[in-house]
C-alpha positions, -999 to 999 in steps of 0.1 A, spaced: -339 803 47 -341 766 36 -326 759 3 -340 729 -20 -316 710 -37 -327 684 -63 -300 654 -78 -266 668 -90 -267 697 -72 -232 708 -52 -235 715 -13 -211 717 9 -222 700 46 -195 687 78 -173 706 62 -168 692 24 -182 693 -4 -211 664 -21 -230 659 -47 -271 654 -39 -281 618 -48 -321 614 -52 -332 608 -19 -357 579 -1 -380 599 14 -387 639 18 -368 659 44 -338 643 42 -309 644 14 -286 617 0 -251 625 -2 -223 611 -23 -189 632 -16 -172 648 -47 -144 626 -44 -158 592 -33 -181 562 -46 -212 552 -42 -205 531 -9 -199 568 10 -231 577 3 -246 596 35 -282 603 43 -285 636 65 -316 656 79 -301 690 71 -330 710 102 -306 681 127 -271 695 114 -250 712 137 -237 737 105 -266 743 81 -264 725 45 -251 755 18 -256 751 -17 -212 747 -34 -194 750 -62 -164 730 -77 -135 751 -91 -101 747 -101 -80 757 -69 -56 779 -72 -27 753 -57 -37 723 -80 -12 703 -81 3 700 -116 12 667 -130 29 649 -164 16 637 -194 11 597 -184 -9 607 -152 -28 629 -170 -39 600 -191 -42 579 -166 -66 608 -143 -88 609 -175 -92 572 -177 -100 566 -140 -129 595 -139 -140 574 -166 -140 541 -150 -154 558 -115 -187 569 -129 -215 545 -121 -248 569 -134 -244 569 -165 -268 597 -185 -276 574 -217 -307 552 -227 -288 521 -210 -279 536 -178 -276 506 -160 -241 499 -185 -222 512 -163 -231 488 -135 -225 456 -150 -197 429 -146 -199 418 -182 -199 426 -218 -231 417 -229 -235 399 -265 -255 424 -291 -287 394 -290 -289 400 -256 -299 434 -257 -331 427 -275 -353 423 -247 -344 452 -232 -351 473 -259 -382 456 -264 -396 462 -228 -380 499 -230 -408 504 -258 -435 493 -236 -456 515 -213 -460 484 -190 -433 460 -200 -450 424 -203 -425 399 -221 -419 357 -225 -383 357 -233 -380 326 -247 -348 315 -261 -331 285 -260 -315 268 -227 -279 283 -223 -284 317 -244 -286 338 -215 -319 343 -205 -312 353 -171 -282 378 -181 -313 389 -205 -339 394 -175 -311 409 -156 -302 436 -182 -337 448 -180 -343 449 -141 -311 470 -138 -320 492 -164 -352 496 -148 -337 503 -115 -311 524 -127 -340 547 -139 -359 547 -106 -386 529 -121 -385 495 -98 -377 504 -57 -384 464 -51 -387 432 -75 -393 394 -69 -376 367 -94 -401 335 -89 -387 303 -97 -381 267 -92 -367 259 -59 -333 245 -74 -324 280 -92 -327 301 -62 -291 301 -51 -280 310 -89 -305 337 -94 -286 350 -59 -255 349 -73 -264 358 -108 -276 394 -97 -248 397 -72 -221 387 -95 -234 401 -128 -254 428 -120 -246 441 -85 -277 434 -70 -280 415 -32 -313 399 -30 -325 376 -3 -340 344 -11 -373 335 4 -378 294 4 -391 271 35 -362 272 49 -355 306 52 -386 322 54 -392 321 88 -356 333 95 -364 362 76 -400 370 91 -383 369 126 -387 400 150 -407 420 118 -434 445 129 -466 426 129 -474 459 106 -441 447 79 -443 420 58 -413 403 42 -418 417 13 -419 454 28 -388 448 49 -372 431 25 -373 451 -13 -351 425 -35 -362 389 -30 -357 354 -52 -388 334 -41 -396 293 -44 -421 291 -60 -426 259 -43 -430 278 -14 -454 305 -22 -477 289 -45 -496 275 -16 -528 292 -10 -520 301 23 -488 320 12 -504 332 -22 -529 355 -9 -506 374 12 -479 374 -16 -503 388 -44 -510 418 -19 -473 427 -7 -458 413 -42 -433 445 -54 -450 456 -93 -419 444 -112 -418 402 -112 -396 380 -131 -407 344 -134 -381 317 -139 -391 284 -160 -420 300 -169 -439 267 -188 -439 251 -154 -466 270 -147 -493 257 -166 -504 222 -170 -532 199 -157 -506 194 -125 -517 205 -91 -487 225 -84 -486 240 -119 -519 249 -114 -517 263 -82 -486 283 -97 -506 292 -126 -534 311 -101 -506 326 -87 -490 343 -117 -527 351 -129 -535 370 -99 -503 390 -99 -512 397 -140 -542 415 -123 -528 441 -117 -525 465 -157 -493 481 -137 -469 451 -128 -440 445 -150 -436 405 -156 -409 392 -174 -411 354 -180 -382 330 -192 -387 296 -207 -364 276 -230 -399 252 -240 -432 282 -242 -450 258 -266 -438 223 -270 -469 210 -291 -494 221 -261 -513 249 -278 -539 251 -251 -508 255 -224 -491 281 -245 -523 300 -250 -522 301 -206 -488 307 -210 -496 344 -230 -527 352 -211 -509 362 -184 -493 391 -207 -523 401 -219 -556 384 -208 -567 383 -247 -535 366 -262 -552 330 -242 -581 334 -269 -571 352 -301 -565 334 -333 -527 321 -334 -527 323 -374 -541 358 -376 -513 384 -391 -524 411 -368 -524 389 -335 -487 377 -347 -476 417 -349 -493 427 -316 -473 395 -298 -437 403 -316 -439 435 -289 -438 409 -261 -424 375 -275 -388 371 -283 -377 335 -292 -343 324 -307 -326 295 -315 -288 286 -309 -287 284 -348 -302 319 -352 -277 332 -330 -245 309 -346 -254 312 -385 -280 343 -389 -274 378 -387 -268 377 -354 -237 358 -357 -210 370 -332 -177 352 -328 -174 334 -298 -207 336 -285 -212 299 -280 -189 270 -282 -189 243 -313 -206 215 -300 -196 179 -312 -217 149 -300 -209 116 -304 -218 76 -297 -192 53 -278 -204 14 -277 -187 -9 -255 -194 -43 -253 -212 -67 -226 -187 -97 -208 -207 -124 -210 -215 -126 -171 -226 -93 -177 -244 -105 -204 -262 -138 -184 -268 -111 -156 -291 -90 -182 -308 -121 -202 -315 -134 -162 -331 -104 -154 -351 -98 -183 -365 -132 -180 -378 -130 -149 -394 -95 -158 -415 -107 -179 -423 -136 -167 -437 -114 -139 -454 -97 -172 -469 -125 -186 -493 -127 -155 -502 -97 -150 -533 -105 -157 -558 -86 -181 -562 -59 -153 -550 -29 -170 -531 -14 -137 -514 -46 -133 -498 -44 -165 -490 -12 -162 -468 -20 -125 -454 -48 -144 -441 -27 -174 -430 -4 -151 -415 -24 -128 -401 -39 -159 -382 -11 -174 -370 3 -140 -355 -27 -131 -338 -33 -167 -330 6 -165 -307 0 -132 -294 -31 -146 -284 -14 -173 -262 14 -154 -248 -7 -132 -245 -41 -113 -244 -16 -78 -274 4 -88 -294 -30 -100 -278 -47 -64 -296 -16 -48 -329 -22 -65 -334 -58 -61 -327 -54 -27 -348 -23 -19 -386 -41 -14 -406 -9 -7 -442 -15 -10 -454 29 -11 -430 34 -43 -458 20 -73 -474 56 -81 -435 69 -87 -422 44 -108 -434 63 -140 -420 95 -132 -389 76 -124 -384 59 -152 -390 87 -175 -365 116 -153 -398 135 -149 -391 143 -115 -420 172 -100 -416 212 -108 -409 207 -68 -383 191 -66 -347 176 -71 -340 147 -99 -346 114 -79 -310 97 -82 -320 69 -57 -326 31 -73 -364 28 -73 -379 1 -54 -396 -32 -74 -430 -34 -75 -423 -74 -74 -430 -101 -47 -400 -115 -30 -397 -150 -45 -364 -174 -49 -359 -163 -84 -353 -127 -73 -334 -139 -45 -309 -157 -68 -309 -126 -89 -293 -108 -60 -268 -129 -56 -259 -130 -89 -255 -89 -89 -234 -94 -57 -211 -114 -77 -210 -86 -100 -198 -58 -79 -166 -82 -77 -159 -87 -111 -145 -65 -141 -171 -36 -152 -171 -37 -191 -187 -6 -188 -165 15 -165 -137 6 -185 -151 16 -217 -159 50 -198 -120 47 -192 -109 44 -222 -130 76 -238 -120 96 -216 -82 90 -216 -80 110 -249 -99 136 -241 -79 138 -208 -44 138 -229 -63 169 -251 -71 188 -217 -105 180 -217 -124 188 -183 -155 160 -184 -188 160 -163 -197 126 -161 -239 119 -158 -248 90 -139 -291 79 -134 -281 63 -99 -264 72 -71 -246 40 -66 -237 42 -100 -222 74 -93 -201 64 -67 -194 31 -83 -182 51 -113 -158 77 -91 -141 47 -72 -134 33 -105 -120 70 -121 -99 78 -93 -85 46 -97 -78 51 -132 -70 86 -131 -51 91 -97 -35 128 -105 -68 140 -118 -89 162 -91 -125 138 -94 -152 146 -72 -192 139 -70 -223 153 -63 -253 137 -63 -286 135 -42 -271 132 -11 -260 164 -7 -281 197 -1 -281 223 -31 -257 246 -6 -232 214 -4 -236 207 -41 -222 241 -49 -198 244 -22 -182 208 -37 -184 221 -75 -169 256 -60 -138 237 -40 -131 219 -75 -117 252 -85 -101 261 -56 -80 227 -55 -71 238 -90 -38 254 -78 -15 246 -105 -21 258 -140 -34 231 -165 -42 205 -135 -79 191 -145 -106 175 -130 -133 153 -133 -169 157 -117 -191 125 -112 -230 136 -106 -267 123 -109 -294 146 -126 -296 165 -94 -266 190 -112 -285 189 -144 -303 223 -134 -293 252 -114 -257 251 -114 -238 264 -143 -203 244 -146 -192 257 -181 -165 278 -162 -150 243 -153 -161 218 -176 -162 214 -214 -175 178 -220 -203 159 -208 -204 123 -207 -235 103 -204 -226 77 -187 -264 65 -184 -288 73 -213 -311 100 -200 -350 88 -210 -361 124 -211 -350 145 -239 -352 177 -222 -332 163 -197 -308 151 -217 -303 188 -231 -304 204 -193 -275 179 -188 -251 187 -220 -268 230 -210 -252 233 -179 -216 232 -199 -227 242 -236 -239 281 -230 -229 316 -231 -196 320 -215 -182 290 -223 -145 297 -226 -137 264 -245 -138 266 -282 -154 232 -285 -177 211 -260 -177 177 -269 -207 151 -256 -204 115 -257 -234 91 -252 -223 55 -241 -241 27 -250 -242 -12 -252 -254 -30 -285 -259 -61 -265 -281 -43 -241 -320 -46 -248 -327 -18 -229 -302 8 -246 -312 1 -280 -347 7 -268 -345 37 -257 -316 51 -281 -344 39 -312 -376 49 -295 -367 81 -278 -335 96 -282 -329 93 -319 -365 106 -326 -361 134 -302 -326 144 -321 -345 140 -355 -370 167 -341 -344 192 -328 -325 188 -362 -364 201 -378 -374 221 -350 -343 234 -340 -352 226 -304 -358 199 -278 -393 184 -283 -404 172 -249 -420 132 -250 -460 136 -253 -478 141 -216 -496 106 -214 -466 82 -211 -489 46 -218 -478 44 -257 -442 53 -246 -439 26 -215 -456 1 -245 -430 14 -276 -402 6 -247 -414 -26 -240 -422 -36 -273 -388 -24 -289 -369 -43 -258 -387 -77 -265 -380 -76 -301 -340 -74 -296 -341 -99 -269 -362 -121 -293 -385 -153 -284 -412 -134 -267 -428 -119 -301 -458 -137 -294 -461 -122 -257 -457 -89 -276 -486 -96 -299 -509 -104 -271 -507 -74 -252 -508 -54 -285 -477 -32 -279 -474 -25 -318 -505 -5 -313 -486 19 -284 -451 21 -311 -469 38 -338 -495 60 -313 -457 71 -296 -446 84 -328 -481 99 -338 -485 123 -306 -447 132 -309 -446 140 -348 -479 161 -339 -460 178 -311 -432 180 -331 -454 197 -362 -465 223 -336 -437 237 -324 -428 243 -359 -457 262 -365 -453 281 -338 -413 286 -345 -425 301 -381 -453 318 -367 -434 336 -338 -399 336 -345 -383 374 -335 -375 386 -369 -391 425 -357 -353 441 -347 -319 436 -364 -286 439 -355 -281 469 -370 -310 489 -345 -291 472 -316 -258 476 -319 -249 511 -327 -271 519 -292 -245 499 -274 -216 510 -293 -227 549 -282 -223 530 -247 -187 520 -246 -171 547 -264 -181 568 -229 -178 543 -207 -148 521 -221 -148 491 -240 -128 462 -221 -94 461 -235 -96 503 -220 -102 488 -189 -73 460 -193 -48 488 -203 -60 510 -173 -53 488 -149 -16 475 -163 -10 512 -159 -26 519 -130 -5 486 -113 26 498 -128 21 536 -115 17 521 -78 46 498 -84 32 461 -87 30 456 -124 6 432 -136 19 395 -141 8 377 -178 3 339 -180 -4 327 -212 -40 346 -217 -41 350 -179 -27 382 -156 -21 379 -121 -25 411 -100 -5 408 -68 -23 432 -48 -5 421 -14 24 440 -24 3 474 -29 6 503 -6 -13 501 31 -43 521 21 -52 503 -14 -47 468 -2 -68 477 27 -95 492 6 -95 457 -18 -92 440 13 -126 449 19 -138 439 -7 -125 404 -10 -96 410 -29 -63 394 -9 -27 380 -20 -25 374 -64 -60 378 -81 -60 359 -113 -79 379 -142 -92 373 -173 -94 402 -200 -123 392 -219 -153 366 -215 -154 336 -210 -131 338 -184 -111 307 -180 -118 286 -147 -103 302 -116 -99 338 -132 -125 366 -130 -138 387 -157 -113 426 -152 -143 447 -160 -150 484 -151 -170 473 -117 -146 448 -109 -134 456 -70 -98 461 -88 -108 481 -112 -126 503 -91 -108 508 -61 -74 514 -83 -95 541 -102 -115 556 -74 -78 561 -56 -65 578 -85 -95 604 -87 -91 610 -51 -52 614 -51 -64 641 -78 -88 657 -55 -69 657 -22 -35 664 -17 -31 647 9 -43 610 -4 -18 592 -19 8 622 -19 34 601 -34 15 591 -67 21 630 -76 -14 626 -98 -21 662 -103 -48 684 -124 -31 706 -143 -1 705 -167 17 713 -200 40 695 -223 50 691 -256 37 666 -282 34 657 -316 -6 650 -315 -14 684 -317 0 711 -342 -11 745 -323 -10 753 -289 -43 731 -274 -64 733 -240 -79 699 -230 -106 697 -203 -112 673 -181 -147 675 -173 -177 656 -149 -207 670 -165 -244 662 -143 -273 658 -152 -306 658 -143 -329 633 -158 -365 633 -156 -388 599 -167 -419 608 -173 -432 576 -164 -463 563 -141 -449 583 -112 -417 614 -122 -387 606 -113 -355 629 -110 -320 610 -112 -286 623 -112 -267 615 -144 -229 620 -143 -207 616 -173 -170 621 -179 -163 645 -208 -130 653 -230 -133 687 -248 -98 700 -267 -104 738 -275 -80 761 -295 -82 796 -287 -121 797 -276 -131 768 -306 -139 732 -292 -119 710 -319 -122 678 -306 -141 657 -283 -146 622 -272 -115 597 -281 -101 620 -304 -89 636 -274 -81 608 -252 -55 598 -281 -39 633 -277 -35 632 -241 -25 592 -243 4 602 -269 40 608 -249 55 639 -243 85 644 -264 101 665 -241 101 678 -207 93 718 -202 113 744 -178 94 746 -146 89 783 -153 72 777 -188 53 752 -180 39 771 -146 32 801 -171 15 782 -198 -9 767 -170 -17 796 -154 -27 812 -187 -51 783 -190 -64 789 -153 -68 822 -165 -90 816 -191 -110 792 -176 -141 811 -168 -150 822 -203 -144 789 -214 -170 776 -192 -197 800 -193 -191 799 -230 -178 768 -253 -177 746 -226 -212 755 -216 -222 751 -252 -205 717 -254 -231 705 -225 -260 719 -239 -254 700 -269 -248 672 -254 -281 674 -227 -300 677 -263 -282 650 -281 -292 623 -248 -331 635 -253 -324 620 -290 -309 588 -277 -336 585 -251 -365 590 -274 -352 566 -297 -352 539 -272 -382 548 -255 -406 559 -284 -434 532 -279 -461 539 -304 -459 570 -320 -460 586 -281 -432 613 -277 -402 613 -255 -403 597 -217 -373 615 -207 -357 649 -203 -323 660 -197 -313 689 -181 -272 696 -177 -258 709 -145 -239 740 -150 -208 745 -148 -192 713 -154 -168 699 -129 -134 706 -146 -113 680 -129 -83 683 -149 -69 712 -172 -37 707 -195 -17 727 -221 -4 702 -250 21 725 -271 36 714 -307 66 691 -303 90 670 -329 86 636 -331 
């Protein structure tokens, strides 16, 4: 006879015993042994076996060993912290590497009330947009709902998305860009796509938005997507239109989950924004934005906060984000420095003044104009660079250039742009005079000096942002200089994305002794897809960004969630003797902050540039002075006050569509009671902090504590153990942190930490074999004294399965496993839960005759089988009803019932069994 066994069931196969996982595919069964993780999982044919597979059962042996009151506690804990399927509406909790913030759970519930979750997650840049997309994909595979996903994004945030899932969320994914798809496709089936062979993939969107790729994407693309920087695709743009036929073809398909993240969904553009939601629902590009009832059907799939929601509203948590101080730091101009500017300016619009009437050649000679004056500005290397760099291709870029609008496809442009100016004697003497420059004293550089030298004495860690990348290395010359104990590195253009992290990443290594600090030099090519708050707390603009947004990306890749510094300063340098930073401080940057302070967000500059490049030029000529009648004739008041039109009208939009779409539909109070249900049976983190100084101290290597730091010296644990962490990465003294942020060089101790687990996973199995770990003596049974209890109490350990069903687009059946604490007088359960866990956690007061404490345990053995085919079976029952309650909560979408049912496994796994008797204080 063949027996059927579904997840949770016991068998016993090769001679032990498992626990049936669900499996891939029919015919064959996953196993996870009783006593091991989810690493040892085995899949087995059972019709191939040698010894046919038998259905088990998990009892109390007769010889379990018996144990004291502190490893007691410490068994319970370490079941606990070993679980990873947890039976709850979040089961995915159990998985992660962080404590998320309440705010961030939103979305998740939101998509858990859709039949087909659809979302634009739009929150503001460093909120946590990605842990938010991340909480909802492992929730969804947790569930068996998603077998494959793709995150779609800019080719720059590829590598973090990697290490986001892997770090935060236990995921590996590959990533698919033009470099490493063809590594991947290698030696496939002709049959297999990349896709198919490859389930859990971060794609460039760079790379498969060309039409050639797109078509076979849209037919092997897995139905649960995640799109990254979501408003870049949509626009007027080529490639944001090629990625907008993309995305629309995917939305095709009524059954594929998209979640998409942007920190800038509307930005004036209502016509873009309207693209934006079509591709949640096909109708949300045409219905009326001002209707009530379009507003309510949206709220289901459009969440949007602002950093001041999340700091001053109801959602106000402590710590969640840093305070964030911005300030100005003038320096003044030498006077060579000085002659060098008025010099150049001259000659630029001297080359202005004929330009002619021919509206193109005005436009190359503004440009021209204001990249020149822009490198000048930064420094004498990066204007040295320009002068001398005569390409003749570079005209169509300058725009871009000047305003950091560098493509959707690409890196920030950090080299000097080339002049669109003829070679003359007058440029040739400019040259010169830059050369002379390099030799001189930087005015500049020194006043960068000089701000940071108190924020270095406070501890300060700065990111220094340089346009250019001669300024950049001009600037790092001059801070190691100035600075010589300080670790100072840069990163700029120069390097790949994989050599830009790898030199951010060796900062911290190099960061041996405690308190040393360091200083990173870097171009706008760091100003997206690296997070550096772990490192850095200030950012310096050392060169005015032109683009507001970037200007925010920069001062977002230190101010965001997880920020372990209490305050993040910024510092904008700037000269008052230079034409072009008054310019653009007046014209752009001051109007944009004036915005943000309404809007509560970064407003980008309008799309056509023309009234912009003429507010700049006009604004520059006035400060230099003597040239107001060369502004009147080419009418550059006219392009001041259409600037300011377009960008209060964009500016007026967003805040219509703020107060039209802000997420006001769930409160605090839905969210965090769910969560708080969550780490009462899984642990909060100071449980998992004081499990592990146990644990450490129970295998002899106590934890070491630094100021808010503990080192774990986990060479000096036993063979076995160190080999176990070994394998997972974990060598010589680990430095922890015990709540988030985690300072630089520490990581977060959570419950899936590799410490964590492997300490707890050894103590279950010490529990469970006799002959692992022998010396630890953790047994299950025992029987002491102590003044938590006033009459003779049983306390059950207990694993407790489940089986889950979702009654989704396709039935799934999970295993759910949960650790249970049940005290019972007589046959009366009086206490559960953490009520329990203090009983057992409170010390013996005294130690019991061998022969008592044998009887009292045997009498407990004795009585173990009515317990569990009565209260204890009760207690499980209950409980299997009370999870269809939490489930149906979270899942109700509609008025539609229930998605889930819960079924317990009976009997419970009763891995420990102890006696606690009356005893005196």
């Amino acid at each position: 006879m063949v027996l059927s066994f579904s997840p949770g069931d016991l068998v016993r196969a090769r001679g032990r015993e498992w626990v049936t996982l669900p499996a891939p595919r029919e015919g064959v069964l996953a196993l996870r042994p009783l006593s091991g993780n989810e690493n040892d999982v085995v899949v087995l044919a059972p019709s191939l076996e040698i010894s046919s597979v038998e259905a088990a059962r998990f009892d109390l042996p007769e010889d379990a060993r018996s144990t004291v009151q502190a490893k007691a506690a410490l068994l319970a804990d370490a079941l606990r912290l070993t679980l990873r399927r947890g039976a709850g509406p979040f089961r995915s909790a159990a998985q992660l590497a962080f404590e998320p913030r309440t705010y961030q759970l939103v979305p998740l519930l939101m998509a858990l009330r859709l039949q087909v979750p659809r979302l634009l997650i739009a929150d503001d840049v460093g909120i946590g947009k990605t842990i938010e997309a991340g909480l909802i994909l492992r929730e969804f595979m947790d569930r068996g709902e998603v077998d494959s996903f793709s995150v779609l994004c800019p080719p720059h945030l590829v590598d973090q998305w990697i290490i986001e899932l892997k770090d935060r969320f236990g995921v590996d994914a590959v990533p698919v860009t033009s470099g490493s798809a063809a590594r991947l496709e290698r030696n496939l089936p002709l049959a297999q796509t990349l896709f198919d062979a490859y389930p859990y993939t971060v794609v460039s969107l760079d790379y498969i938005k060309a039409e050639k790729r797109r078509e076979g994407f849209a037919r092997a693309c897995p139905d649960f997507v995640i799109v990254d920087e979501a408003h870049a695709c949509v626009g007027t743009h080529k490639g944001k239109q090629q990625r907008f036929e993309l995305l629309q073809g995917l939305a095709r398909d009524p059954e594929r989950r998209i979640i998409m993240l942007t920190a800038t969904p509307h930005s004036g553009d209502e016509e873009a924004f309207a693209r934006l939601l079509s591709l949640i629902d096909q109708d949300f590009g045409t219905l009326d934005f001002d209707s009530a009832r379009y507003r309510e059907r949206l709220a289901r799939h459009f969440v949007q906060r602002r950093r001041v929601d999340l700091v001053e509203g109801d959602w106000h948590e402590d710590r969640s984000f840093p305070k964030h101080e911005t300030t100005e730091h003038a320096y003044r101009l030498s006077p060579e420095h000085l002659a060098f500017q008025e010099a150049v300016l001259d000659y630029c619009l001297s080359v202005v003044s004929k330009a002619g009437e021919q509206k193109r050649d005005q436009r190359l000679a503004f440009w021209g104009t204001l990249a020149l004056m822009r490198c000048v500005g930064s420094s004498p290397a990066a204007a040295l660079s320009a002068l001398r760099n005569r390409a003749a291709n570079e005209a169509d870029r300058l725009e871009p250039q000047i305003y950091d609008e560098d493509g959707d496809d690409e890196d920030a442009v950090d080299i000097e742009p080339s002049m669109a100016f003829s070679d003359d004697p007058a440029l040739r003497a400019l040259i010169d005079q830059a050369s002379g420059l390099l030799e001189a004293n930087d005015p500049k550089l020194d006043a960068l000096v000089s701000a940071l030298k108190p924020l270095i004495k406070s501890g300060a860690n700065p990111v220094v942002f340089c346009r250019y990348l001669a300024t950049a290395d001009h600037v790092k010359a001059g801070l190691r200089k100035a600075f010589p104990k300080l670790i100072i590195e840069s990163v700029t253009g120069e390097l790949t994305p994989d050599e830009r992290r790898d030199r951010v990443a060796e900062m911290a290594l190099e960061d041996k002794e405690e308190g040393a600090q360091r200083i990173l030099v870097a171009t706008d090519c760091l100003s997206e897809g690296i997070n550096l708050q772990q490192l850095f707390d200030t950012v310096v603009h050392y060169d005015l960004s032109w683009n507001p947004t970037r200007h925010q990306q920069r001062e977002g890749r230190v101010d965001r969630f997880g920020q372990p510094a209490e305050l993040v300063r910024s510092i904008m340098m700037f000269s008052p003797d230079s034409a072009i930073d008054g310019a653009v401080l007046d014209v752009i940057l001051r109007k944009a902050e004036e915005i943000r302070k309404a809007t509560g967000v970064t407003v980008p500059l309008p799309d056509e540039r023309g009234p912009v490049t003429h507010a700049l030029m006009c604004a520059m000529m006035l400060r230099r002075g003597g040239h107001k009648q060369l502004t009147l004739d080419l009418r550059l008041e006219d392009g001041t006050k259409v600037m300011e039109a377009r960008w209060r009208d964009a500016s007026e939009n967003e805040k219509k569509s703020r107060a039209r779409f802000a997420q006001n539909a769930m409160k605090p109070s839905e969210v965090a009671p769910e969560w708080d249900k969550v780490r009462s049976l899984l642990g909060s983190p100071e449980d998992t902090r004081l499990f592990v100084e146990r644990a450490m101290s129970r295998f002899g290597v106590p934890l070491e504590k630094k100021r808010n730091v503990y080192i774990a010296h986990v060479h000096a644990l036993q063979q076995s153990l160190k080999e176990k962490l070994e394998q997972r990465g974990l060598e010589k003294s680990v430095r922890l942190a015990a709540a988030e942020p985690a300072p630089s060089g520490t990581s977060l101790l959570t419950r899936t930490h590799p410490l964590t687990a492997s300490l707890a996973e050894s103590l279950v199995e010490a529990s469970l074999d006799q002959e692992a770990l022998p010396d630890l003596g953790v047994g299950r049974v025992g029987a002491w004294p102590t003044a938590a209890v006033s009459a003779m109490t049983r306390v059950a350990l207990l694993r407790v399965r489940y089986k889950l069903t979702i009654h989704g687009r396709k039935e799934q059946l999970l295993l759910a496993e949960e650790a249970a604490l049940v005290a019972l007088q007589g046959k009366s359960i009086v206490a559960t839960g953490e009520d329990v866990r203090d009983m057992l956690s409170t010390p013996a007061t005294a130690d019991l005759a061998t022969i008592a404490r044998d009887r009292m345990i045997n009498a407990a053995k004795a009585e173990l089988p009515d317990l569990l085919a009565g209260p204890l079976a009760a207690f499980v029952e209950q409980r299997a009803a009370e999870l269809v309650e939490d489930h149906a909560r979270l899942r109700t979408a509609a008025g539609s019932i229930s998605r889930v049912s819960v079924e317990a496994v009976l009997p419970p796994d009763v891995i420990g069994l102890f006696v606690l008797m009356p005893g005196e204080m």
